[in-house]
C-alpha positions as CSV (number, residue, x, y, z in Angstrom):
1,X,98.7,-6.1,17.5
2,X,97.1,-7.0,14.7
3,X,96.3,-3.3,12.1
4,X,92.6,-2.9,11.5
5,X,93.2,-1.7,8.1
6,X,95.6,-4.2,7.1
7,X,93.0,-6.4,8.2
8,X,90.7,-5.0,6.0
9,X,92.9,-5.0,2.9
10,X,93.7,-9.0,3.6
11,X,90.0,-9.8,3.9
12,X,88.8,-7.8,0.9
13,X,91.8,-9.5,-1.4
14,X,91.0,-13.3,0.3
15,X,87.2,-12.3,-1.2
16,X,87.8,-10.6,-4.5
17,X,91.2,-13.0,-5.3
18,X,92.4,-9.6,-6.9
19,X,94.8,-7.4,-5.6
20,X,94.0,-4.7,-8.1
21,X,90.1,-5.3,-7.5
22,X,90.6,-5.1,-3.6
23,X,92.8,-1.8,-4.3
24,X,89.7,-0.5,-6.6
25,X,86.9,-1.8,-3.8
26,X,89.2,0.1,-1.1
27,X,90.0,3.1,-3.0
28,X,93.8,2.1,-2.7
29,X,96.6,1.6,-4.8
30,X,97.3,-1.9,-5.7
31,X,101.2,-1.7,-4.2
32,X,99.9,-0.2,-0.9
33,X,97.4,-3.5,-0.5
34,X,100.4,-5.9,-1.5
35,X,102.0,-3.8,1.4
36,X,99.6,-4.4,4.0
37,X,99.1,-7.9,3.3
38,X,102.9,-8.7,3.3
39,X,103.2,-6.6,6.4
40,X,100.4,-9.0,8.1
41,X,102.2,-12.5,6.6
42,X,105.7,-10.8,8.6
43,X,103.9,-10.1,11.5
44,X,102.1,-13.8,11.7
45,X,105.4,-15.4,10.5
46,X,103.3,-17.4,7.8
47,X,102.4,-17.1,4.2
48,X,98.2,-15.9,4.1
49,X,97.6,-16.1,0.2
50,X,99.1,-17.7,-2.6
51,X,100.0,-15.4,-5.6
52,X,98.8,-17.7,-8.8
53,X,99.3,-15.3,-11.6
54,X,96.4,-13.1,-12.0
55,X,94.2,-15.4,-9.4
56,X,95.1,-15.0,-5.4
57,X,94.2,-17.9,-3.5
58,X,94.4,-18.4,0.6
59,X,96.6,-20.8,2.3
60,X,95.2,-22.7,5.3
61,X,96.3,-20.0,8.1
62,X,94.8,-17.4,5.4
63,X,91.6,-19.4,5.6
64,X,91.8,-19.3,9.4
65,X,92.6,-15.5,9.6
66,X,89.8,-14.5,7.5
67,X,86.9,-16.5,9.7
68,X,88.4,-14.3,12.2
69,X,88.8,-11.1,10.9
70,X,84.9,-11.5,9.8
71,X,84.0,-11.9,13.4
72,X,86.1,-9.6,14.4
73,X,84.6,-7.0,11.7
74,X,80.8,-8.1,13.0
75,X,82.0,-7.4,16.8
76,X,83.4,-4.0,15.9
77,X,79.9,-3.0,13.2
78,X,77.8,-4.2,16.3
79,X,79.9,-1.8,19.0
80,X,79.7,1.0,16.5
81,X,75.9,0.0,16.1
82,X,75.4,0.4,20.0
83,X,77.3,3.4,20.5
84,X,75.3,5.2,18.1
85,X,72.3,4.3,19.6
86,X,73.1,6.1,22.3
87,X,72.1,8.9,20.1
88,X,68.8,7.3,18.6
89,X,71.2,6.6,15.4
90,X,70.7,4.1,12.7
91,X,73.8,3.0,11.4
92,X,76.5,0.3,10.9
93,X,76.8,-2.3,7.9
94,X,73.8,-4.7,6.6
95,X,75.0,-7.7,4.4
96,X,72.2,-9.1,2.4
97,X,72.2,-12.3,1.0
98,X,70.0,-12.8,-2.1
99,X,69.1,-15.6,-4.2
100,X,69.1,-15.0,-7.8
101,X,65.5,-13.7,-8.7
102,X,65.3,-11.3,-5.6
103,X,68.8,-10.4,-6.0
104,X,68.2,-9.0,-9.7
105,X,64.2,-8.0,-9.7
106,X,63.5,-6.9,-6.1
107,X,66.5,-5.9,-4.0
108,X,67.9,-3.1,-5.9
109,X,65.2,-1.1,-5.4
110,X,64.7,-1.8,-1.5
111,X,68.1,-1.3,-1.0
112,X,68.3,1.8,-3.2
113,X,65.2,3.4,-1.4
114,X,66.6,2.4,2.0
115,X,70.3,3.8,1.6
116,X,68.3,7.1,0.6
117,X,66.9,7.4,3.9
118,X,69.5,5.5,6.0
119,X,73.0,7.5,4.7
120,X,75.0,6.0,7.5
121,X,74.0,2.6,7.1
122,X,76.5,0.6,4.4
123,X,74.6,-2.0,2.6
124,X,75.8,-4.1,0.4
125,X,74.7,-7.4,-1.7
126,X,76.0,-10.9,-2.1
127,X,74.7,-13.2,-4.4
128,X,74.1,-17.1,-4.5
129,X,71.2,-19.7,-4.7
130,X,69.1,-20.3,-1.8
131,X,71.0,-23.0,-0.3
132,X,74.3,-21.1,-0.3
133,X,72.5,-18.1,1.3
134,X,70.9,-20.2,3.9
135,X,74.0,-21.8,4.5
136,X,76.2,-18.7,5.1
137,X,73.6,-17.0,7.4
138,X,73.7,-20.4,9.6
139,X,77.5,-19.5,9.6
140,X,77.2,-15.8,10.4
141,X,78.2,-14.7,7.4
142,X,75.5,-12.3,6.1
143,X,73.1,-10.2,8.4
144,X,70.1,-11.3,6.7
145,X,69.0,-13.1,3.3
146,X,66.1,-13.2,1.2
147,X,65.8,-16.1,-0.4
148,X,63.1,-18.2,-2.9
149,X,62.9,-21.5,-0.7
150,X,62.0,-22.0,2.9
151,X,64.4,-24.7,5.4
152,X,63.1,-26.0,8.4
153,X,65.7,-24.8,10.7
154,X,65.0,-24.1,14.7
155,X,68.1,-21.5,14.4
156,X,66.9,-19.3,11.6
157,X,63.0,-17.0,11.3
158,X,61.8,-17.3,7.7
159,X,59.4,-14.3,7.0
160,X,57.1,-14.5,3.7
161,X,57.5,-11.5,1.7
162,X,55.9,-11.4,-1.4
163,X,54.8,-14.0,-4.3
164,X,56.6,-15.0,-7.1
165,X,55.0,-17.2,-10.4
166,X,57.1,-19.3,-11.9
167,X,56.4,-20.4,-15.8
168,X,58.0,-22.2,-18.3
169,X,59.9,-20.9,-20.7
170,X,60.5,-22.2,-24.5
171,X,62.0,-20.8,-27.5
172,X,59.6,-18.7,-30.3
173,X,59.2,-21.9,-32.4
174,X,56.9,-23.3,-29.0
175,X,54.3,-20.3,-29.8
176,X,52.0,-22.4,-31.5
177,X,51.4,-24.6,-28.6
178,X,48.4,-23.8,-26.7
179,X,47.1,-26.9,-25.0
180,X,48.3,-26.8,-21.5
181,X,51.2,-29.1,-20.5
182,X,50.6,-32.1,-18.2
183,X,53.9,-32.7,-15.9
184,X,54.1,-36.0,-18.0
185,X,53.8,-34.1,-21.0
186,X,56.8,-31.2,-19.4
187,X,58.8,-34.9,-19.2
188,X,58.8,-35.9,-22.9
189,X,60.8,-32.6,-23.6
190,X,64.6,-31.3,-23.1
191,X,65.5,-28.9,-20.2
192,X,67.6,-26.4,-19.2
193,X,68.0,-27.0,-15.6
194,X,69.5,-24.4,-12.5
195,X,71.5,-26.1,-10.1
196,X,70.4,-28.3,-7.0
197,X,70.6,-25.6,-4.5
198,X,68.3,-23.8,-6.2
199,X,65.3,-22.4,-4.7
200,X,63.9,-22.1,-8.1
201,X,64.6,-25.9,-9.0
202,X,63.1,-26.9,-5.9
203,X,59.8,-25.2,-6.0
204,X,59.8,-27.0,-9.6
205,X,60.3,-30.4,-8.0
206,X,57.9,-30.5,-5.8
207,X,55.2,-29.3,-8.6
208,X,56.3,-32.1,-9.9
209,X,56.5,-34.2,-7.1
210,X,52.6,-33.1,-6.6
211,X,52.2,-34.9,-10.2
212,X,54.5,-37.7,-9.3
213,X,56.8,-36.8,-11.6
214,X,60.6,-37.3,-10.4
215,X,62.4,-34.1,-11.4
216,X,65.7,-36.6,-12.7
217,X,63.4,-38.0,-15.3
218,X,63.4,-34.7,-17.1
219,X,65.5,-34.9,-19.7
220,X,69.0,-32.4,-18.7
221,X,70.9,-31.0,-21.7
222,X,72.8,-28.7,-19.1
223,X,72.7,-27.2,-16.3
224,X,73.4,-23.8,-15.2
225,X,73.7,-21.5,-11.9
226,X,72.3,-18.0,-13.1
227,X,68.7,-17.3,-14.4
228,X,70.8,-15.0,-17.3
229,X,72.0,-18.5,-18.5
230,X,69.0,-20.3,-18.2
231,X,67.3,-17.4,-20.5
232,X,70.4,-17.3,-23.1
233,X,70.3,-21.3,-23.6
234,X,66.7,-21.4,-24.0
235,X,66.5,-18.6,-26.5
236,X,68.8,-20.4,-28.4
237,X,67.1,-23.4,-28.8
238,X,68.2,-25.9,-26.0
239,X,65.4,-26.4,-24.4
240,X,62.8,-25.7,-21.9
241,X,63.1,-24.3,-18.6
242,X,61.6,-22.9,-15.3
243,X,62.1,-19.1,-14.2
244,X,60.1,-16.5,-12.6
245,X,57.8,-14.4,-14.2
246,X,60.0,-11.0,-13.1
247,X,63.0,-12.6,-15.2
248,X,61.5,-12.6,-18.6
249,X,59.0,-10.4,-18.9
250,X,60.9,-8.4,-21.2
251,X,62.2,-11.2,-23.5
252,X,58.6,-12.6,-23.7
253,X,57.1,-8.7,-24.8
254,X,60.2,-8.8,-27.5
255,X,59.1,-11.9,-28.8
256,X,62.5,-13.6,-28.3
257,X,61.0,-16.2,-25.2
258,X,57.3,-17.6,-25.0
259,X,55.4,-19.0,-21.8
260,X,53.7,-22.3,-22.1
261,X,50.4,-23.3,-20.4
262,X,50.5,-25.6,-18.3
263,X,48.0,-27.8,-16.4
264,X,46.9,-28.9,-12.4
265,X,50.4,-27.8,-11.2
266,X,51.3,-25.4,-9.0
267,X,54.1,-22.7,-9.7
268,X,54.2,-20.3,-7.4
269,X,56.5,-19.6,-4.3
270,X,56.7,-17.2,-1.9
271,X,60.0,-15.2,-1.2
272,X,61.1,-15.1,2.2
273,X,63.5,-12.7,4.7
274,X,65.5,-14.8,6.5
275,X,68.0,-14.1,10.0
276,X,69.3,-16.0,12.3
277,X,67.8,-16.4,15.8
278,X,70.7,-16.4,17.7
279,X,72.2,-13.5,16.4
280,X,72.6,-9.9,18.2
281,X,71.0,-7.4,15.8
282,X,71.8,-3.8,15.8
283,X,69.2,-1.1,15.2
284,X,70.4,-0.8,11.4
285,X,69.4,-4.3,10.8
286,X,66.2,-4.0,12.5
287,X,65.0,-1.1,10.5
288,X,66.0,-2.7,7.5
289,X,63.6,-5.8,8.0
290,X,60.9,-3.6,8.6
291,X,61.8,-1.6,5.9
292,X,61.9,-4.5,3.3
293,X,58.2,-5.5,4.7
294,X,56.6,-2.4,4.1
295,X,57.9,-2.3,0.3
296,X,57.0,-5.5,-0.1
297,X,53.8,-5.0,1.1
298,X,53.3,-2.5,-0.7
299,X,54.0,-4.1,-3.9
300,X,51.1,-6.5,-3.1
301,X,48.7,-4.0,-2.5
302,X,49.8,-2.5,-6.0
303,X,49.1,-5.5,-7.6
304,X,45.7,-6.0,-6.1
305,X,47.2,-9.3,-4.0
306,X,46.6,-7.4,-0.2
307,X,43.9,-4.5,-0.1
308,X,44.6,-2.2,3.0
């Protein structure tokens, strides 16, 4: 049979391709990980990862073993889950999903605020664009995602949470531009773009779309998959770009980014929480949807947008 915490110490190695980092994540030493992992491959009779220098990466049964050891991690969270119910308990494991903005500017917070009250829940936080969340919570990866862009998908409950304002960004030398910017007029300039999956870059397009202006005739310089990078390239002088508000207020106070008016479009999304329908939610999980709509609500009626 198959050791739970040689288990573990494969899975945690498959994700991090380290296994120093695994050790570090695990609170283990780096030969007993190589240990377990070797002890697993003897057991199954079949190489699981491939040692390329400093980078790990899994063979095909490695692949295999981890999609099952994940479900087989979920079963065990969601036994644990019931079983402490028993006792009116909340607790068990949460994995969020967040897309970049709400990963960085709202999340830590909710999470911090929750773990204070919940200490026998474990949360943690993955990190992607909205499509790659959506994606892994159709596949049962995460427990729940909140994401900047909304699918139309029978399997999965997409709950608004809170606005966001997107504005465009430019470099200091932009500040003397006042006159709002006509989508034709966003066209004539260079951009720094986030990537397709983007919920960010899609809540652009269809602004766009709205003006019938094609998002591909923006002229790309390059193209980038964090909002960090987006901010870097613009403030040094490669273009425009598209980001929410939260992202740069800082930069904009400092002097180092500027907003630029712009005219009949609409930039603003909404966030959303996002699970799938299909799946069997312990208590943990419950409480922490709720939990994430009463902050977030809260946050509205701080900023005047709900009035109680």
């Amino acid at each position: 049979m198959i050791d739970y915490r040689k288990l573990e110490a494969f899975c945690k190695v498959y994700e991090l391709q380290s296994f120093s980092r695994a050790g570090k994540d695990l609170f283990l030493s780096q030969p007993t990980i190589s240990a377990h992992v070797s002890a697993l491959e003897s057991e199954l009779t079949v190489p699981l990862l491939d040692r390329m220098g400093r980078i790990v990466l899994p063979t095909e049964a490695g692949t295999i073993l981890y999609k099952y050891a994940k479900k087989a991690f979920s079963s065990i969270n969601a036994a644990k889950a019931e079983i402490a119910q028993l006792h009116d308990e909340i607790a068990g494991e949460i994995v969020i999903g967040g897309s970049t903005i709400p990963a960085h500017y709202l999340l830590p917070r909710v999470m911090a605020k929750y773990m204070l009250k919940n200490t026998n829940v474990d949360v943690s936080l993955k990190v992607a664009d909205s499509e790659a969340i959506i994606q892994k919570l159709s596949d049962g990866d995460l427990s729940i995602g909140v994401v900047g862009a909304f699918e139309n998908d029978p399997e999965l409950t997409f709950i608004p949470i809170v606005d966001d304002e997107l504005v465009v960004i430019a470099p200091p030398s932009y500040a003397s531009m006042k006159e709002p910017l006509s989508a034709e007029t966003l066209a004539e300039h260079s951009w720094v773009m986030r990537e397709r999956g983007s919920g960010t870059r899609k809540s652009f397009a269809n602004a766009l779309a709205e003006q019938n202006v094609d998002i591909r005739s923006l002229p790309s310089v390059v193209q980038v998959e964090s909002t960090n990078a987006v901010i870097q390239f613009v403030k040094a002088g490669m273009g425009l770009s598209i980001t929410s508000r939260l992202a740069v207020s800082a930069e904009v106070e400092r002097g180092e980014l500027v907003i630029l008016p712009v005219s009949n479009m609409k930039l603003s999304r909404q966030f959303f929480c996002v699970y799938h329908n299909r799946r069997h939610y312990f208590p943990a999980i419950h409480s922490f949807i709720q939990f994430l709509k009463d902050e977030t609500r809260s946050m509205r009626v701080n900023a005047g947008i709900v009035h109680e």
